[in-house]
C-alpha positions as CSV (number, residue, x, y, z in Angstrom):
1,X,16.4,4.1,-3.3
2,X,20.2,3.7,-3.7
3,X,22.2,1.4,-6.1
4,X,25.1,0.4,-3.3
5,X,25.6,0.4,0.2
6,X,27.0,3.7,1.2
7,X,25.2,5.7,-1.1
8,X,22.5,6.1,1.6
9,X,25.2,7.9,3.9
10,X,27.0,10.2,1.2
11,X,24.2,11.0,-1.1
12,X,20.7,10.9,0.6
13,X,22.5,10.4,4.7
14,X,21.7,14.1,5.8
15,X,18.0,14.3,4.4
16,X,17.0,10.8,5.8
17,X,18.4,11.5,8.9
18,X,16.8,14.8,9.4
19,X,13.0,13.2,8.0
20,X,13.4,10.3,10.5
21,X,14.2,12.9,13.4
22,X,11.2,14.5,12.5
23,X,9.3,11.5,12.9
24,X,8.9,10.5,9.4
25,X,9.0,6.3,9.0
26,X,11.9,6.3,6.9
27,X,12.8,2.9,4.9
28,X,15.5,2.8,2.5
29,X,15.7,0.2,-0.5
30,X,19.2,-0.7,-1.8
31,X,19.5,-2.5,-4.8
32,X,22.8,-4.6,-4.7
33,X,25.3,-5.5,-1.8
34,X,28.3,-3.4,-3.6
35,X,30.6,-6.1,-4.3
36,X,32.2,-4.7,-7.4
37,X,32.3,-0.4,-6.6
38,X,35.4,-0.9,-4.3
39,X,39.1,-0.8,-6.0
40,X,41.4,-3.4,-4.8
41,X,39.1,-4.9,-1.8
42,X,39.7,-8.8,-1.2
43,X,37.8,-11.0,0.8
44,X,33.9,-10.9,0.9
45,X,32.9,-7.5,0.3
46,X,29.6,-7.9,-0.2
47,X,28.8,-8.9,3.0
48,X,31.2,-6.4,4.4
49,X,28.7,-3.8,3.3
50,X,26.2,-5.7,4.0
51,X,26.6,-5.3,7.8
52,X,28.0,-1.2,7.1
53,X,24.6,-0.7,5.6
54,X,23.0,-2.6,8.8
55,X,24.7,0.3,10.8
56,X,24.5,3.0,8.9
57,X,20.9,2.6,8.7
58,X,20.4,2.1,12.5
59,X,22.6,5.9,13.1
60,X,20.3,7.0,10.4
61,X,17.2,6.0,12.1
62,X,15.5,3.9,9.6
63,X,12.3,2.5,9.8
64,X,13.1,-0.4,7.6
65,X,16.0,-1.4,5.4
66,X,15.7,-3.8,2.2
67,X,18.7,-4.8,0.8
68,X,17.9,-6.7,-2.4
69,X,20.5,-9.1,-4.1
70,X,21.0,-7.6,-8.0
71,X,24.5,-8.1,-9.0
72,X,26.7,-4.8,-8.5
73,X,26.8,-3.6,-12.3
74,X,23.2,-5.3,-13.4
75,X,20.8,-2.5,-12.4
76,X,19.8,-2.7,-16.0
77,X,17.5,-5.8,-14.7
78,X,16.3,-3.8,-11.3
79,X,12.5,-2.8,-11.8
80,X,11.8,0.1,-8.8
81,X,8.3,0.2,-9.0
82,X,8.0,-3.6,-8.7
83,X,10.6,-3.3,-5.4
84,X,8.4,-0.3,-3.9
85,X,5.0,-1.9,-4.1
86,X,5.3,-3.5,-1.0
87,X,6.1,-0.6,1.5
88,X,4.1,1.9,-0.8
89,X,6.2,5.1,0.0
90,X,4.1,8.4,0.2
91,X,7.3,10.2,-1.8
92,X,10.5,9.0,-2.8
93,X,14.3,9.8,-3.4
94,X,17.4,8.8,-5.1
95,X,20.8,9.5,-5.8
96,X,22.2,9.3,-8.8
97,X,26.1,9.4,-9.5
């Protein structure tokens, strides 16, 4: 579980690549596009990271990749047990900044 797009690749990249080349299903669950965590982008950010996440996750080898929409900022609202019911991960990690 990661709060923005590119948190998979510098906080959690090394350990989810190594599981899924072990042959572990690997699926990631991010909980906002990004569009606010960038300093002086323009134009639409959010799906700008949207399709970096995309591709980091296939060089990462994920299994599956849910992108959910919470509004960079909001996490406050995000409920990760609700989000993780569905895939019903055997263990689980974070980052936290």
């Amino acid at each position: 579980m990661v709060a923005h797009p590119d948190d998979e690749s510098f906080g959690l990249g090394a350990l989810l690549a190594a599981l899924a080349a072990q042959g572990a299903e690997v699926d990631l669950l991010c909980f906002t596009r990004g569009e606010a965590s960038t300093l002086g982008a323009t134009g639409h950010l959010a799906d700008i990271r949207a399709t970096e996440l995309a591709a980091a996750g296939q060089e990462l080898g994920l299994h599956h990749l849910a992108l959910l929409e919470f509004g960079d900022g909001a996490l406050a609202l995000a409920d990760g047990r609700r989000s993780t019911r569905e895939s019903r991960p055997s263990s689980m990690a974070s980052i936290c900044w």
